[in-house]
KEZA-593137 format. One record per atom (N, C-alpha, C, O): x, y, z; residue in one letter. Coordinates in pm, whole numbers, padded with zeros to 5 digits, always signed. Atoms other than C-alpha are relative to their C-alpha. Example, Ala and Ser with C-alpha at 12.3 -4.5 7.8 and 13.67 -1.06 7.14 Angstrom:
+00089-00119+00000A+01230-00450+00780A+00090+00120+00000A+00194+00118+00066A-00082-00119-00006S+01367-00106+00714S-00077+00109+00073S-00026+00220+00090S
//
This chain:
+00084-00118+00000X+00000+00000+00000X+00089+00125+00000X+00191+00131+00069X-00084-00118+00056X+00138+00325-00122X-00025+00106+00196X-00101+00107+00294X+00014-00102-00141X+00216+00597+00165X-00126+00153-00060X-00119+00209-00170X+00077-00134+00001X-00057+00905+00181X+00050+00068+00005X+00142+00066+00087X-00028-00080-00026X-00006+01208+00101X-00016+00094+00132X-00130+00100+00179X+00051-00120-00110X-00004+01469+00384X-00110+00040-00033X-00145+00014-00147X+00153-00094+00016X-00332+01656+00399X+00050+00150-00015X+00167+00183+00007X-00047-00154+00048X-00351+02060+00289X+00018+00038+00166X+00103+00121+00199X-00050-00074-00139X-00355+02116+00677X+00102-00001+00075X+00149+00091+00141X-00142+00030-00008X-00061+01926+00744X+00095+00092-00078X+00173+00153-00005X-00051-00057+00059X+00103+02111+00419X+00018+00149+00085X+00117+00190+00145X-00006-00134-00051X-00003+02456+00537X+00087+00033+00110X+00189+00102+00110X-00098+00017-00119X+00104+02392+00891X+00202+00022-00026X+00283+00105+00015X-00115+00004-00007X+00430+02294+00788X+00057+00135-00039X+00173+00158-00003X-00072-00117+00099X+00476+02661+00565X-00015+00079+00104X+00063+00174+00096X-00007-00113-00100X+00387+02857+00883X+00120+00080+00002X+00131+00201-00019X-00144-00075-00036X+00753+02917+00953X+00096+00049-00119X+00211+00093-00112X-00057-00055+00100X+00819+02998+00617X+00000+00165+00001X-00104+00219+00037X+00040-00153+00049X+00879+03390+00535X-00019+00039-00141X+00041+00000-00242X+00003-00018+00156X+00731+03561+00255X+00170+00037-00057X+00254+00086+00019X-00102-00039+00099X+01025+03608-00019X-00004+00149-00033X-00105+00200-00082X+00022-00174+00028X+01063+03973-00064X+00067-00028-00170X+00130-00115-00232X-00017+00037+00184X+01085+04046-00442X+00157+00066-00015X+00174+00077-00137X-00159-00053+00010X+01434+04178-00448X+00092-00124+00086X+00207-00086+00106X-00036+00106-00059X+01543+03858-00269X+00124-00048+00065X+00207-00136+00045X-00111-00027-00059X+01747+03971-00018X+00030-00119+00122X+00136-00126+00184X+00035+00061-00061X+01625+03699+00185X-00036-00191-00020X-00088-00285+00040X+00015+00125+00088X+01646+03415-00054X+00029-00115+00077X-00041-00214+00103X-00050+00147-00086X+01907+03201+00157X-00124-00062+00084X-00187-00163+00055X+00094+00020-00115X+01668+03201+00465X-00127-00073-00045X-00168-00179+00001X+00145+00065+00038X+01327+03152+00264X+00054-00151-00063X-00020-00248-00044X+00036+00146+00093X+01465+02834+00039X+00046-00077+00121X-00014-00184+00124X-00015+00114-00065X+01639+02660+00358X-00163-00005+00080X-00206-00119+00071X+00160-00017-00071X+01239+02746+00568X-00092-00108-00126X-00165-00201-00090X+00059+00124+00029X+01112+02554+00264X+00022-00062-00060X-00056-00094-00150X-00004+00142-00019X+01311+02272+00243X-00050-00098+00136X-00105-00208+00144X+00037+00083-00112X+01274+02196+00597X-00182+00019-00014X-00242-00083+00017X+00152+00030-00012X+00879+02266+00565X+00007-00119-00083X-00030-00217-00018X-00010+00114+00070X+00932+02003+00287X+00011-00111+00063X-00066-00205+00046X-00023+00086-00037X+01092+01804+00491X-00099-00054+00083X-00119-00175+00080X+00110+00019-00168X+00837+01782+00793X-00124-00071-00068X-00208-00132-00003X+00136+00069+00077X+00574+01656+00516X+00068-00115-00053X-00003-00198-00110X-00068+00150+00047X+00823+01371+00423X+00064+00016-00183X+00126-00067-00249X+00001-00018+00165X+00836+01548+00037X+00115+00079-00002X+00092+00190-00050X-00121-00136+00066X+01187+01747+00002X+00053-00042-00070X+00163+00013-00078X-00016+00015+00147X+01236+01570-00320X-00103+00037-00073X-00116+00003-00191X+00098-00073+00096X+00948+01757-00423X+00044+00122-00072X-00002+00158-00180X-00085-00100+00062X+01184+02049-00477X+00037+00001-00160X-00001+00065-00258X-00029+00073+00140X+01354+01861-00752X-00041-00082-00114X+00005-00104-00226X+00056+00079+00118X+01153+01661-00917X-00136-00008+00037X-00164-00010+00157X+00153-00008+00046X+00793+01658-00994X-00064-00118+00060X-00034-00233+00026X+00059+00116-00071X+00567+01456-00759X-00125-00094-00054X-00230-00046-00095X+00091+00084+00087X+00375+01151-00895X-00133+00046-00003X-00202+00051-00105X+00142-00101-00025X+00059+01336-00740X-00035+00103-00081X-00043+00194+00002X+00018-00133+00029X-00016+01613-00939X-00030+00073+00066X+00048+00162+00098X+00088-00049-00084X-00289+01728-00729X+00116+00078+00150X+00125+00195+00190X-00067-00010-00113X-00050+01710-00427X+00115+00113-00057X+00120+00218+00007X-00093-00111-00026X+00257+01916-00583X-00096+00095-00055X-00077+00212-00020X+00096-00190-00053X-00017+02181-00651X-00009+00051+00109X+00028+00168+00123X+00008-00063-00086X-00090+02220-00346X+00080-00001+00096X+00042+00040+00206X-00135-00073-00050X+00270+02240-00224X+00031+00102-00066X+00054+00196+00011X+00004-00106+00077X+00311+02479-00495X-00072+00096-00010X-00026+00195-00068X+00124-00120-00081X-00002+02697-00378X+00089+00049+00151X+00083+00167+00186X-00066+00009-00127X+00206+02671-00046X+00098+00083-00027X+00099+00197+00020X-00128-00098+00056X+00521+02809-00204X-00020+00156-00020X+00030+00260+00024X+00036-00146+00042X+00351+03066-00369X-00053+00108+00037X-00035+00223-00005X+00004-00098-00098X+00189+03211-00108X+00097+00063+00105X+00063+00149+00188X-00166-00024-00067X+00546+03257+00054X+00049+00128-00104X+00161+00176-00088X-00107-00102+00112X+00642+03519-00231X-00075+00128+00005X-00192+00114+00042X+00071-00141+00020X+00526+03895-00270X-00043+00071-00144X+00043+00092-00229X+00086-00001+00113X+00313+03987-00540X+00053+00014-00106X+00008-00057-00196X-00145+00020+00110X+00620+04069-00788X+00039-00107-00057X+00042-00128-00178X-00037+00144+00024X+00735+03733-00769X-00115-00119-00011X-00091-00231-00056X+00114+00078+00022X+00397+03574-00761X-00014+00012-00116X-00012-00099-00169X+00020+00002+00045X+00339+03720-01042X+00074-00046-00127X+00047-00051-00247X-00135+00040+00120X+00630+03610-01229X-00023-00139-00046X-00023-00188-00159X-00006+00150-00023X+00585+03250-01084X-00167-00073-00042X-00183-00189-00078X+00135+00074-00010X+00196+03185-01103X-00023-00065-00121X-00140-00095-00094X+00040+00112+00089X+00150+02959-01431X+00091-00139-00002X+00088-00248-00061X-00108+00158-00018X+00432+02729-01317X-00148-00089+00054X-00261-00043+00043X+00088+00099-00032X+00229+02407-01171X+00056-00098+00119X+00003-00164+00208X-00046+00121-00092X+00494+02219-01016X+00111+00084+00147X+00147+00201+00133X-00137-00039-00112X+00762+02298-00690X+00106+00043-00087X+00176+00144-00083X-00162+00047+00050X+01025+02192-00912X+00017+00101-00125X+00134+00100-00165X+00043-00065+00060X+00909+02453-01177X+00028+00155+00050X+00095+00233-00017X-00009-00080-00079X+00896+02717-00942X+00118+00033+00102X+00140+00149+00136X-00140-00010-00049X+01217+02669-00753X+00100-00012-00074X+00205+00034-00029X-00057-00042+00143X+01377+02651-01068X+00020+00110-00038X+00132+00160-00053X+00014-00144+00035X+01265+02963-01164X+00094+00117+00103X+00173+00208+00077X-00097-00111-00076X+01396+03130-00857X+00084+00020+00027X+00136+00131+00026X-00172+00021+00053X+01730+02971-00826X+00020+00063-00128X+00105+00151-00116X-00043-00068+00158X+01771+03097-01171X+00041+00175+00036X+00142+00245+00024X+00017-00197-00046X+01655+03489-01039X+00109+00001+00105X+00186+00096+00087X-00040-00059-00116X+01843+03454-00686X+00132-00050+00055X+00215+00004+00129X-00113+00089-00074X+02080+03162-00632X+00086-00039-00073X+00152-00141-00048X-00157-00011+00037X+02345+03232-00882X+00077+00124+00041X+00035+00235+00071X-00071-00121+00001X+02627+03428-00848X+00088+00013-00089X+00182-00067-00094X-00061-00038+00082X+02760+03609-01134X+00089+00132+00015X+00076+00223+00097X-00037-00162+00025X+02969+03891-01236X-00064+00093+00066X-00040+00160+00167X+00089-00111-00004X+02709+04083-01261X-00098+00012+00080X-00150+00123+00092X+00054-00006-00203X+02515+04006-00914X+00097+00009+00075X+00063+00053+00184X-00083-00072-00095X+02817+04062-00754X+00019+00110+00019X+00016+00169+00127X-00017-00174+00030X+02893+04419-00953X-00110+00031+00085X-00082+00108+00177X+00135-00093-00026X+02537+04507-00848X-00013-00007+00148X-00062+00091+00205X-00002-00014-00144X+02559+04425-00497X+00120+00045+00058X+00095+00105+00162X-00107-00123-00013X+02898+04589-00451X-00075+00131-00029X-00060+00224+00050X+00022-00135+00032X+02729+04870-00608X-00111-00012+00111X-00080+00076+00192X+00101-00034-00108X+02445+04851-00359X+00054+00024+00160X-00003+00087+00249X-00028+00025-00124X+02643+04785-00072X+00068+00171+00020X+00028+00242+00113X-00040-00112-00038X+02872+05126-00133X-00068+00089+00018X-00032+00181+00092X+00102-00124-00028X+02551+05340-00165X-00079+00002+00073X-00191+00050+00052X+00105+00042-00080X+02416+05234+00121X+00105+00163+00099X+00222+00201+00096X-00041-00106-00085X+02407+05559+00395X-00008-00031+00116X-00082-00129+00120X+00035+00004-00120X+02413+05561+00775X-00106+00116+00016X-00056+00224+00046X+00138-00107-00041X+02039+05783+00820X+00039+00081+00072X+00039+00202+00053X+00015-00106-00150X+02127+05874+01192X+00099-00097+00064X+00124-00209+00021X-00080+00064-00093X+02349+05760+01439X-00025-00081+00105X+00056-00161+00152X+00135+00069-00074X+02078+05628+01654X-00008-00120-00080X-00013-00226-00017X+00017+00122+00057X+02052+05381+01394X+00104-00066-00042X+00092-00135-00143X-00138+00024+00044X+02420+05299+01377X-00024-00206-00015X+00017-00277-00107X-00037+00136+00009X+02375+04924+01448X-00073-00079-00078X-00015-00177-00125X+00063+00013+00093X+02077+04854+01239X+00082-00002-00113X+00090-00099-00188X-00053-00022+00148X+02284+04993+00962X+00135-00132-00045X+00181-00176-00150X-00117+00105-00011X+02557+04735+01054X-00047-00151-00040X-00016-00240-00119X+00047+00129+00047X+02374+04479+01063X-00053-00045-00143X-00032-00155-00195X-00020+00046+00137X+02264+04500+00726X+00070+00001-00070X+00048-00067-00171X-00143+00015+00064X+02617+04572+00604X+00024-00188+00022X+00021-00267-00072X-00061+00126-00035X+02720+04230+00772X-00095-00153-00059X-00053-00268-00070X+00109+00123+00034X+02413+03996+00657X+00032+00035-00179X+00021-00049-00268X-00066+00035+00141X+02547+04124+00318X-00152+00080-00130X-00273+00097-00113X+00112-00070+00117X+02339+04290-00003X-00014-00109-00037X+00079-00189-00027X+00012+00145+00087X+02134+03983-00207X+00011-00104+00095X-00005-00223+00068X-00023+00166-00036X+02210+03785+00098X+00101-00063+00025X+00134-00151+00105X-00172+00067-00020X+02556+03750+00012X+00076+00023+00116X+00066+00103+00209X-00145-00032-00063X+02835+03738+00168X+00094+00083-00041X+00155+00063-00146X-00118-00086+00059X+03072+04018+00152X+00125-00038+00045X+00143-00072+00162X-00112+00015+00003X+03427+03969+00081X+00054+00122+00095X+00009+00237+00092X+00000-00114-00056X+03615+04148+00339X+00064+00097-00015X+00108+00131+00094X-00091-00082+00068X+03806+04402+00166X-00140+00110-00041X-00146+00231-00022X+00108-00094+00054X+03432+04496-00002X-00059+00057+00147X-00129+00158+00148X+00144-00017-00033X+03258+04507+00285X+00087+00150+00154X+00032+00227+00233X-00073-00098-00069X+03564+04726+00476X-00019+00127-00052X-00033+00234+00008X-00004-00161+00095X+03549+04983+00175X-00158+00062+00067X-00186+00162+00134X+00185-00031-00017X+03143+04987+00216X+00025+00058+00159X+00028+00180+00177X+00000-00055-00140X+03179+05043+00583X+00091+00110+00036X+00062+00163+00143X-00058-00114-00054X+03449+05326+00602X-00115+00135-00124X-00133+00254-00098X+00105-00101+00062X+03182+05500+00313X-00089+00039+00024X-00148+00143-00007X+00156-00025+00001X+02907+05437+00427X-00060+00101+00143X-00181+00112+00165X+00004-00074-00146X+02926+05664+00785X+00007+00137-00020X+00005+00213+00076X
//
């Protein structure tokens, strides 16, 4: 006898601890490990990768997903069908690093200002968690920080 799928309440449940994806996807790392492990907790984190015999079922992991994203990226993503479709897509947008997502987050990182001084550590902290997510090299992220004050 084949194993059951989870139920949508089980599914849902598990996405609680997911955060929406902000559309600039500064937050990418955080949201795709939140849902693998929701994946995981339903027994499906090869649903990521490959297309689940269910249809029905990776829809409505993929309804799950998609309510995790902000209307930008919903709208980018909504005729996909599958997980594996859809996390595809966004690895593609978020979870390479090129040239030219590096240039651009160097360039974001130096034009970043300190507001107020009151908000000195705020401002740090998003220096240190990195533009995109990344990781700054520390040479970049020394320049960015003697500019950015």
């Amino acid at each position: 006898m084949a194993a059951q799928n989870p139920s949508l309440s089980d599914v849902l449940k598990a996405f609680l601890a997911v955060p929406e994806l902000r559309n600039n996807g500064t937050n990418f790392e955080l949201w795709r490990a939140r849902v693998k492990a929701a994946t995981c907790t339903i027994g499906n984190e090869a649903i990521l990768t490959t297309p689940h015999t269910d249809a029905n079922f990776d829809g409505i992991v993929a309804a799950a997903i998609q309510g995790k994203l902000q209307n930008n990226l919903f709208m980018l993503v909504n005729t996909l069908t599958t997980c594996k479709g859809i996390m595809d897509s966004l690895i593609t947008r978020f979870g390479q690093t090129t040239a030219v997502v590096t240039a651009d987050a160097e360039r974001q990182l130096f034009s970043m200002k300190c507001q107020s001084d009151s908000h000195i550590m705020k401002h740090l902290d998003v220096m240190v968690t990195g533009v995109r997510g990344q990781k700054n090299k520390e040479q970049s992220y020394v320049s960015g920080r003697v500019l950015s004050h």
